[in-house]
N, C-alpha and C positions, 0 to 999 in steps of 0.2 A: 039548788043551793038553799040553804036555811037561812029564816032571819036571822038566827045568832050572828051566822057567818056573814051576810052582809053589815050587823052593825059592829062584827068586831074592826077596833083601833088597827089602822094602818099602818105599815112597816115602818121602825123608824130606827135606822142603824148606829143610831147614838147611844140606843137601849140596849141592846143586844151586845152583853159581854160575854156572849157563848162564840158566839162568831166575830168578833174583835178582828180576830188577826185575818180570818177570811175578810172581811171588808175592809178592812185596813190595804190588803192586798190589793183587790180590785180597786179601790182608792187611789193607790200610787199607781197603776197603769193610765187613767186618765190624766195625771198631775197632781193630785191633791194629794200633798200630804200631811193633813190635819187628822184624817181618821189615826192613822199610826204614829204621829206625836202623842194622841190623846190617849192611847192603848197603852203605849210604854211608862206613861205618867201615873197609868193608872197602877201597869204592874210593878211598877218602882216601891210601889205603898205596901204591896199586900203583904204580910207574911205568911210563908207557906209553912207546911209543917215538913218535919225530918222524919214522919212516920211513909217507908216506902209503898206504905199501902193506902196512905190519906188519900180522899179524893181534893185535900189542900194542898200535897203536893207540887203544885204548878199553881204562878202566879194568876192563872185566868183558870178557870171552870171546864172541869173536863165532860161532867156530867151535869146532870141536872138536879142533881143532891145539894142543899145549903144555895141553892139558885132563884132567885125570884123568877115567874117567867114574864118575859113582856107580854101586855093584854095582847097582842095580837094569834098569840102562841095558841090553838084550842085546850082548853082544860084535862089534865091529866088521865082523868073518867075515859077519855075520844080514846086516848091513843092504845095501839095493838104492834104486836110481832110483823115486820111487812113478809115474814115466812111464816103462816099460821101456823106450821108443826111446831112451831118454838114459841107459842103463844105460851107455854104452861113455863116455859125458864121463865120469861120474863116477869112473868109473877109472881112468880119465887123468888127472883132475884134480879127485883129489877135495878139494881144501883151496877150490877157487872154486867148486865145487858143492855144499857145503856153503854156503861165504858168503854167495852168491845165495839160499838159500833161509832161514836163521837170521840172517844179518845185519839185514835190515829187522826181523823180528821183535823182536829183542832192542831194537834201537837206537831202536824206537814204542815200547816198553813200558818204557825205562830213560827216554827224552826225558820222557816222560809222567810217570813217578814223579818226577824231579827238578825238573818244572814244577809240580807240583801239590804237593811239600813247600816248594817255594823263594816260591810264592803265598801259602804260610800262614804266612813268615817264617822257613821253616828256611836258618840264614846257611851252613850246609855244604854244605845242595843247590844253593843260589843260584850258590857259588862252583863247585860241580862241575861246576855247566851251564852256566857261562861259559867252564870251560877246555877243555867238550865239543865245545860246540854248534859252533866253525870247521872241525874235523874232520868232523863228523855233514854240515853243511851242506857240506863238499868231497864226501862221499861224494854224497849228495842230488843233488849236480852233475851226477855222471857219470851219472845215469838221463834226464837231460834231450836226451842225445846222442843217444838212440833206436837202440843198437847191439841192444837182446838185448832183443826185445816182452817173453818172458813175465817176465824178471828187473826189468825195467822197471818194468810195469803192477804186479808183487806189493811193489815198494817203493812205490808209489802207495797201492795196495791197506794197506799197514801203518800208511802216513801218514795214513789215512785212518780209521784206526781208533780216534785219540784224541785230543780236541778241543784240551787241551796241544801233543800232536804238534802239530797239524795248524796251531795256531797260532803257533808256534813257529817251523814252516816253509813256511809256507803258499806264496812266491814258487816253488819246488821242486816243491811238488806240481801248483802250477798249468800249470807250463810242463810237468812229466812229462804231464799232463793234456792241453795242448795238442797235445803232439806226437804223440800217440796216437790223440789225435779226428779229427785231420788225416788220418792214417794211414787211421783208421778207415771215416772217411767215403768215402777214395779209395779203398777193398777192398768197397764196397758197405753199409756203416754193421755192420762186423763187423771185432771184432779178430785181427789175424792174427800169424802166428808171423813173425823174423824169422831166424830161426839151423835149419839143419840138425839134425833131421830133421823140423821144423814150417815149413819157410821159405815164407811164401808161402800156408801152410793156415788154414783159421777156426779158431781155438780159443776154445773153452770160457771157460777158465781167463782166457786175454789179453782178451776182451770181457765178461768180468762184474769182472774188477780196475777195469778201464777205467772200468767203469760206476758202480762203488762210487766210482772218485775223482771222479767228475764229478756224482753226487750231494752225496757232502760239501763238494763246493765249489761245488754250485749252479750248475753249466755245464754248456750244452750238453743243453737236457732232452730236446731232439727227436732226438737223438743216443743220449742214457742210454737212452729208451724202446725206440727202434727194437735196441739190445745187448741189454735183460731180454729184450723178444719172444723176440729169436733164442737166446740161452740156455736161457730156458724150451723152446722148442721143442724141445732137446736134450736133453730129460729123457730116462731108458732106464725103463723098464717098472717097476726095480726104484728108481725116484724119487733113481737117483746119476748121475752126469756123469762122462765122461771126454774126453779130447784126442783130435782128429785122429779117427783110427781104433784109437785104442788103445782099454785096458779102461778102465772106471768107476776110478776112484783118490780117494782120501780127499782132496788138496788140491782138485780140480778141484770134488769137489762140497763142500766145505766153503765154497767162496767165490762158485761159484752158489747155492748156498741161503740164503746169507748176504745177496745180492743179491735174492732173489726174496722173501725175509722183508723187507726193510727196508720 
């Protein structure tokens, strides 16, 4: 570890308006609920734009466009593709290769907090997730087209991660779900890549998303079984997973193991 990295500023979840609703979250599993008062106060302020393609769209920060980062964050310079074959998008374009990969997250983990305050009568969250949720469910939309498997299957994969989310927008994830199985099944009961430089290859990542959504929604189990197999089967020596023929990577086996524990 480098000096930098020992004297950068420690974590401090007060800062961190990218992750609001994720800590806001884990917040109220302990009892506290001051992070998600102070989240809701914040997005009660902001206005968003009515452009469906702004990354202002949504009261909190989908990306890290128009975003201060907190010091503890490492400097822009550090960061790379955690699939190196898509190191060359992301520098091309890196405002949608960010989106792709933090938009689902944020947008399961803010859905979630605003359902699960607005159930227990909070009238600020009720309102905020009614002027959300047309937005949220336009983006939801465009996963059902089946242009981009692994962008696809990981907003599956996020909607599927919280029982608010998921009920919220359950007609979305189904159809994400559907399109995918279809896919799947036509590729040999294996998800496969759709975009350059995965076009066409089995991936990891794309059949254990898959597999996660069609658990939580209880479809397609002779399907979901035949993806764990093949996933498992992809384990490397050192119990991590990676894409195609690339190396092991932190997302790919965070969502296989995630799948092989459930």
């Amino acid at each position: 570890m480098g000096a930098h990295q020992l004297d950068r500023p420690a974590f401090v979840a007060a800062h961190d308006g990218l992750c609001a609703a994720s800590i806001a979250l884990g917040a109220l599993e302990s009892g506290d609920a001051g992070p998600a008062r102070a989240a809701i106060a914040r997005w009660l302020e902001v206005h968003t734009s009515g452009n469906p393609d702004s990354v202002r769209r949504y009261p909190w920060p989908i990306n890290t466009a128009y975003y201060q980062l907190p010091p503890y964050v490492p400097p822009r310079t550090t960061w790379h593709a955690w699939r190196p074959a898509e190191e060359e998008w992301r520098q091309r374009d890196i405002g949608r290769f960010e989106a792709s990969l933090l938009g689902p997250l944020v947008l399961s983990d803010a859905v979630a907090l605003l359902d699960r305050l607005a159930e227990d009568g909070e009238g600020d969250a009720a309102a905020l997730l009614e002027r959300v949720l047309p937005v949220v469910r336009r983006d939801m939309a465009r996963l059902v087209v089946g242009q981009h498997a692994w962008s696809d299957t990981w907003g599956l994969w996020n909607l599927a991660r919280h029982e608010g989310t998921l009920r919220r927008l359950h007609p979305f994830a189904l159809a994400v779900a559907d399109t995918y199985a279809a896919r799947a099944v036509a590729q040999g009961s294996v998800g496969t890549g759709s975009r350059f430089p995965f076009h066409d290859r089995p991936l990891v990542s794309v059949s254990a998303q898959l597999a996660a959504g069609l658990v939580a929604l209880g479809f397609r189990p002779q399907l979901t079984g035949r993806l764990a197999a093949w996933v498992a089967a992809r384990e490397a020596a050192d119990g991590a997973w990676g894409d195609a023929d690339g190396p092991a990577d932190l997302l790919t086996t965070l969502v296989a193991a995630d799948l092989l524990a459930g």
